[in-house]
C-alpha positions in Angstrom: 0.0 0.0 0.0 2.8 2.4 0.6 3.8 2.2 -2.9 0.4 3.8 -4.0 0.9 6.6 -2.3 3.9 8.2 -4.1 1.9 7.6 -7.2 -1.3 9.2 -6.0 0.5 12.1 -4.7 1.7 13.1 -8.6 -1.9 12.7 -9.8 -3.7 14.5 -6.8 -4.0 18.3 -7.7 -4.5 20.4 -4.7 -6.3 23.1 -6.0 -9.3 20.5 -7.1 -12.3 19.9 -4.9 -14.1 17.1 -4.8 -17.3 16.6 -2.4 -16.8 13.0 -1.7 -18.8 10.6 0.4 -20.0 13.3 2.7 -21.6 15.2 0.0 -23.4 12.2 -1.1 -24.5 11.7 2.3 -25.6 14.9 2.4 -27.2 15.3 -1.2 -29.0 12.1 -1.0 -30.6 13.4 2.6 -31.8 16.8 1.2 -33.7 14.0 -1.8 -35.3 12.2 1.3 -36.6 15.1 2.4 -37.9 16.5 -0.8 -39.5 13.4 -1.5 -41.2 13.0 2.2 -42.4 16.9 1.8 -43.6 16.4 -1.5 -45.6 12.8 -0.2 -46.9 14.8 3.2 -48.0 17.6 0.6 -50.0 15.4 -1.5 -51.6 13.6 1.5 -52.7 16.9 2.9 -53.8 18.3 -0.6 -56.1 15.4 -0.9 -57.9 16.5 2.4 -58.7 19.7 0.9 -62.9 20.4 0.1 -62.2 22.2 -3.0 -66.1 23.1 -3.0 -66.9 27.1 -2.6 -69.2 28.0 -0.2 -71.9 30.3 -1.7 -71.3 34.0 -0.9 -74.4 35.1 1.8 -75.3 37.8 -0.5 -75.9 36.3 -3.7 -78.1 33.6 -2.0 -80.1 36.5 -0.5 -80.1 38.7 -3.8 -81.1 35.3 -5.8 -83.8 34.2 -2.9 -85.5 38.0 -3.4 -85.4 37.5 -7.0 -87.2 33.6 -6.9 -89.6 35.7 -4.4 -90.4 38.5 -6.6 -91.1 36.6 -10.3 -93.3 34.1 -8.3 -95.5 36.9 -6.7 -95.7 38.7 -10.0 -98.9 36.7 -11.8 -99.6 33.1 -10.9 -99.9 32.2 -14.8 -96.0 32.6 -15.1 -94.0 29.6 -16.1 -91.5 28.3 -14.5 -87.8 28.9 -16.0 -87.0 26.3 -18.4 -90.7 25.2 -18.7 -92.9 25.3 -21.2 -96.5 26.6 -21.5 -99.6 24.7 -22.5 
């Protein structure tokens, strides 16, 4: 083994860095925790009620509306209907 290391002293350049094992380690623990984020986000996202609730005011504005066409004559037809 000692005669390696006169060998891998001529190829070794000191000015290069490398990251080695420990920035594997380190990369490949930042991916684990992307990927758990990203699994806990799409758990949570499927909770979600994407259904809007109806604003109080329209309802009111559309319940006045409904009230006032049906008190105007009783021979009116319904929406959609047809007469006869």
């Amino acid at each position: 083994m000692t005669q390696l290391v006169p060998l891998a002293a001529d190829s070794f350049d000191k000015n290069k860095v490398t990251p080695g094992v420990l920035g594997f380690l380190v990369f490949a623990a930042l991916a684990v925790g992307v990927w758990m984020l990203m699994k806990s986000m799409n758990r949570h996202m499927g909770r979600v009620d994407f259904t809007e609730a109806p604003n109080p005011a329209a309802v009111d504005a559309d319940k006045s509306a409904h009230a006032e066409a049906g008190s105007q004559s009783p021979s009116a037809t319904p929406r959609g209907g047809s007469q006869g």
